[in-house]
C-alpha positions as CSV (number, residue, x, y, z in Angstrom):
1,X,117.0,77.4,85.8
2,X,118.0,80.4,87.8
3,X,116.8,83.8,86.8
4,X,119.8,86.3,87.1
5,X,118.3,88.9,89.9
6,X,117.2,92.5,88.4
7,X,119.5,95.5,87.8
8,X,118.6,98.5,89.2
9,X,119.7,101.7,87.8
10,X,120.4,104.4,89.9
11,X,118.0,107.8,90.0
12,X,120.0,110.8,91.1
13,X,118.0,114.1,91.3
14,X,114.0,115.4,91.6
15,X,113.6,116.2,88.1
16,X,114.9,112.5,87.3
17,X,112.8,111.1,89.6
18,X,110.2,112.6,88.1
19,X,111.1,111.2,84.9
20,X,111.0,108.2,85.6
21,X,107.5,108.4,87.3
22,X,106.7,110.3,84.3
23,X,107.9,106.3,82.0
24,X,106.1,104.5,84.8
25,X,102.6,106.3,84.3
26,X,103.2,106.2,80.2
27,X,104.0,101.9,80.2
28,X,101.6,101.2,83.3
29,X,98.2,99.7,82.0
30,X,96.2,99.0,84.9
31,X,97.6,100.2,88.5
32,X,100.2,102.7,89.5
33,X,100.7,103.2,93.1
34,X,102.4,106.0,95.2
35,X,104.0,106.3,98.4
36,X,105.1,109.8,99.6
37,X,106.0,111.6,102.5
38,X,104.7,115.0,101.3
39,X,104.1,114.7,97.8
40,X,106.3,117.7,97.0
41,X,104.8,119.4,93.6
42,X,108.4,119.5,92.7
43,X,108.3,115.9,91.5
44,X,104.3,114.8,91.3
45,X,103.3,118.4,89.8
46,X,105.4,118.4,87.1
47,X,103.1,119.1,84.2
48,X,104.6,116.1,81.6
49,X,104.1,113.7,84.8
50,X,100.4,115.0,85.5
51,X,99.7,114.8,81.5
52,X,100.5,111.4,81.6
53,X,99.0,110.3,84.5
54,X,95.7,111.7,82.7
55,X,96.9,109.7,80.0
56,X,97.1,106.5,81.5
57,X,93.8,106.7,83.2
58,X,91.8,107.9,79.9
59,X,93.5,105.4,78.0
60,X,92.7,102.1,80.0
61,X,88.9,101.4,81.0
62,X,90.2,100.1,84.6
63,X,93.3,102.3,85.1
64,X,93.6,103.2,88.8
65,X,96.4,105.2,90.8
66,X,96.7,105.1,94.2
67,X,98.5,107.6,95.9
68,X,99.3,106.8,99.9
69,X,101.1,110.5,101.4
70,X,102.1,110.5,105.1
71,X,101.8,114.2,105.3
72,X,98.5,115.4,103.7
73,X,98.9,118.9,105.2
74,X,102.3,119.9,104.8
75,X,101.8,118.5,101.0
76,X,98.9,120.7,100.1
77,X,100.7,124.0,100.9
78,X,101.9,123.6,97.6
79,X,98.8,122.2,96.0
80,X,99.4,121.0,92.6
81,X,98.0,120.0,88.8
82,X,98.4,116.4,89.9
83,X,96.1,117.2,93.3
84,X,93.8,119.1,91.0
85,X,93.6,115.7,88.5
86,X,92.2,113.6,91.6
87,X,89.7,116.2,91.8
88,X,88.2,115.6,88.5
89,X,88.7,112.1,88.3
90,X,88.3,110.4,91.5
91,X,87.1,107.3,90.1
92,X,90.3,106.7,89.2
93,X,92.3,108.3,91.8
94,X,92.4,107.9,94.8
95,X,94.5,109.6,98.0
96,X,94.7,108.4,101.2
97,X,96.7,109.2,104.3
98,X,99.0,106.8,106.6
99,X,97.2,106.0,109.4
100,X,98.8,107.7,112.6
101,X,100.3,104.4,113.7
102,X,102.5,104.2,110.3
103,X,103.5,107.9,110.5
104,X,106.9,106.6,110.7
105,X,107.4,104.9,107.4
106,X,108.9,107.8,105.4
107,X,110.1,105.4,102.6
108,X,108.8,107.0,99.0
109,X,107.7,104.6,96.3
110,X,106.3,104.2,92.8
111,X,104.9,100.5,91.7
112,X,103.1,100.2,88.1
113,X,101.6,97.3,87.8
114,X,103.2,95.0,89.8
115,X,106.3,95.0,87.7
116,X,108.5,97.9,87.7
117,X,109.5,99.7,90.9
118,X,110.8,103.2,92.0
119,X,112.1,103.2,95.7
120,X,114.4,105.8,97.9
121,X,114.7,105.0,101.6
122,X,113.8,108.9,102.8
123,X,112.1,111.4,101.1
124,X,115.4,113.9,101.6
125,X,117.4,111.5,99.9
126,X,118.2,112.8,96.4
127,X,119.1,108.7,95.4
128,X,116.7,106.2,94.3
129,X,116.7,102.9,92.7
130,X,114.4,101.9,89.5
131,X,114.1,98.4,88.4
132,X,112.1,98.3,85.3
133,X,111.6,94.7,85.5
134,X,111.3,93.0,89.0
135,X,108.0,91.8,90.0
136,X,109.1,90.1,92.8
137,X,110.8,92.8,94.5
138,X,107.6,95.2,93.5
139,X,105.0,93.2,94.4
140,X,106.7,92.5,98.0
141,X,106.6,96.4,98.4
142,X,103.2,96.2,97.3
143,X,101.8,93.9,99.7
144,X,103.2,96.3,102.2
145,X,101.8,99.4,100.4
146,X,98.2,97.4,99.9
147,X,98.7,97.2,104.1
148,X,99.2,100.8,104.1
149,X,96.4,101.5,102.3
150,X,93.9,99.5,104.1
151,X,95.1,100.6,107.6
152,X,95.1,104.3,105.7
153,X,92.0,106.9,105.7
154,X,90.8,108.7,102.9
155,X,92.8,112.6,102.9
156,X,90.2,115.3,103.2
157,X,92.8,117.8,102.2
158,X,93.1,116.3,98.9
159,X,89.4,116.0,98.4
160,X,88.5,119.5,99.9
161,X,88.3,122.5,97.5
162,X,89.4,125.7,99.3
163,X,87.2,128.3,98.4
């Protein structure tokens, strides 16, 4: 029996990108994972997004999000609530910075719990594709974000408070 592929729907705008992070964070129940080039505060600061991600990790023992940003510094000159959340829970999540040899992926991404899947192809690009339902295709882009991450090193700017 052949499964008909998943449809994606198409994500135009920040503020709908946001949203739909924002649906990810409230259905996830044990990982969400991020890939950004800057984590602009546009999108990942957005209070309803950062109250949800708080949310999801007080609501589920083993919640964990996992945030993978390419450019640490240029993303904390607008540090943000969801920056500050790490802060006072990182037990539960963790940022990290592409290693210098995968500075060029500048692919952003959003996978909770190995099922649904938020991609654009640059971080510029005001398109994206969400497939609520397509644990294939998100768990192929999460073997390649898990790679990420290991190769990745923990980002002091994230972790630092600037007194």
């Amino acid at each position: 029996m052949d499964r008909e592929p998943p449809s994606a729907s198409l994500i135009v705008g920040r503020q709908a990108y946001a949203a739909i992070l924002e649906q990810m964070a409230a259905s996830a129940r044990m990982e969400l994972v991020i890939l950004s080039h800057a984590f602009d505060a546009a999108v990942y600061g957005a209070e309803p997004l950062v109250e949800r991600v708080k949310a999801f990790c007080l609501a589920h023992e083993r919640a964990r999000v996992r945030v993978l940003v390419n450019q640490p510094a240029l993303a904390m000159r607008s540090a943000h609530r969801f920056v500050e959340l790490g802060r006072r829970m990182p037990s539960r999540i963790g940022f990290r910075q592409l290693d210098d040899e995968d500075r060029g992926v500048i692919e952003e991404l959003a996978i909770g719990d190995g099922r649904s899947l938020l991609h654009r192809e640059t971080p510029d690009q005001l398109e994206a594709r969400y497939l609520a339902d397509a644990p294939l295709e998100a768990r192929l882009h999460l073997k390649t974000f898990d790679e990420l991450w290991e190769r990745g090193v923990p980002a002091r700017e994230f972790s630092e408070l600037k007194i």
